[in-house]
C-alpha atoms as one frame of an Amber mdcrd trajectory, in Angstrom:
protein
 -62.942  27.171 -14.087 -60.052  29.171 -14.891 -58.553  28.469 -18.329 -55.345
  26.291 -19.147 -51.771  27.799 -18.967 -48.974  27.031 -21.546 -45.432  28.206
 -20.695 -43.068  28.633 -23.779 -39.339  28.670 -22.623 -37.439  31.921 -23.689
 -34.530  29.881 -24.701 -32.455  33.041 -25.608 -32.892  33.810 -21.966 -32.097
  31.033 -20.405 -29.247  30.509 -22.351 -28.366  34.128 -21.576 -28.838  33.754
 -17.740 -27.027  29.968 -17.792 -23.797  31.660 -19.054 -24.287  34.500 -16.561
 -21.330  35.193 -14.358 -23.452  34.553 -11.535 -24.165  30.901 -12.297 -20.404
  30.786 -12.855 -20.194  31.624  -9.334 -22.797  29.739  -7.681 -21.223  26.438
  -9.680 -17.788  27.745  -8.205 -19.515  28.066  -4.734 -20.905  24.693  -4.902
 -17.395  22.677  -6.427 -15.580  24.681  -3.245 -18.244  23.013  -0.410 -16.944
  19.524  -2.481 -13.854  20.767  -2.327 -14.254  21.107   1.632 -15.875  17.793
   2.257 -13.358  16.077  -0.086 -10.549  17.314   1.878 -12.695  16.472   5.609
 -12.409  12.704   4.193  -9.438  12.536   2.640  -6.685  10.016   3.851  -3.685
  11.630   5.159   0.041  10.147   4.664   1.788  13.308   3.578  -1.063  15.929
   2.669   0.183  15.757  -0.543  -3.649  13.869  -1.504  -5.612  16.519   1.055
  -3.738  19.303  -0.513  -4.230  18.791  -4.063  -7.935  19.711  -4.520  -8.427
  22.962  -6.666 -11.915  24.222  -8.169 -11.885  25.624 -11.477 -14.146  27.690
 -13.405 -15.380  26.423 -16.623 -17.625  25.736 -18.954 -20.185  22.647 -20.381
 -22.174  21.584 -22.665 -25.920  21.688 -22.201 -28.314  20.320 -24.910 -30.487
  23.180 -26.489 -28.259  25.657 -24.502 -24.822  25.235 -25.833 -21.865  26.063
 -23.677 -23.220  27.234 -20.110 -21.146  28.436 -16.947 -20.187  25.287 -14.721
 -16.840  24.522 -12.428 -14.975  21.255 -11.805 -13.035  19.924  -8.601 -10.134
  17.850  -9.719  -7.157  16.872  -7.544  -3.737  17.626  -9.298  -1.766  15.508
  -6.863  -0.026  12.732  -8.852  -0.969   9.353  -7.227  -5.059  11.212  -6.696
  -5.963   8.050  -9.199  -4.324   5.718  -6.964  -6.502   7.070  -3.770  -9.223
   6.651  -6.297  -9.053   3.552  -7.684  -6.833   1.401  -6.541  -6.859   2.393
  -2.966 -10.850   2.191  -2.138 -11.183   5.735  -0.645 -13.369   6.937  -3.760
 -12.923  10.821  -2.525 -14.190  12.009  -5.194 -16.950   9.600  -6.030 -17.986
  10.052  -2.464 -17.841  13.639  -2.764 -20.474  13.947  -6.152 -22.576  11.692
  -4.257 -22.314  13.804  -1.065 -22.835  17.210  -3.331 -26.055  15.226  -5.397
 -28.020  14.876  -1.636 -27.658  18.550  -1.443 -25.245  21.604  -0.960 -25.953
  23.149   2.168 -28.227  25.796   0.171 -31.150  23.660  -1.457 -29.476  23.401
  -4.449 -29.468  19.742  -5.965 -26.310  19.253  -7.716 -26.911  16.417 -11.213
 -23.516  14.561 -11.933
């Protein structure tokens, strides 16, 4: 019988490779397939809703990691909570849900 294996995480290098500029990317790559299903179910009275998605590169916190590479879709147009909210659309919500099932790559995305 072949004997028991223990893994210790190399937290330095995780940390290291979760602040990587290649994470960065892949989280970029990810928030801009969002940001192309958002927009493929957005309502459409002026475009002004459809054409205020943007992907940004940031950062977030990760317990026992600290700050790790990570990107955010937002929509800067101004009445984006009202489409939201108020109107029943849920873009966005729709959207995280849409990203958690999977990306297109294999990658499951955790809101």
């Amino acid at each position: 019988m072949a004997a028991p294996v223990t893994f210790t995480p190399n937290q330095a290098g995780l940390r290291e490779l979760a602040q990587s500029s290649e994470v960065g990317d892949r989280c970029v790559a990810v928030a801009e397939a969002g940001m192309s299903y958002a927009e493929s179910i957005s309502p459409v009275l002026t475009g002004n809703y459809r054409g205020g998605f943007r992907v940004r590169r940031t950062s977030v916190t990760v317990p026992g990691l600290g700050r790790v590479a990570g990107a955010e879709l937002v929509n800067v147009s101004p009445h984006a909570h009202l489409v939201e909210d108020h109107n029943g659309d849920h873009v966005l919500k729709r959207t995280a849900a849409w990203l958690e099932q999977a990306d297109g790559s294999g990658v499951r995305v955790r809101f």
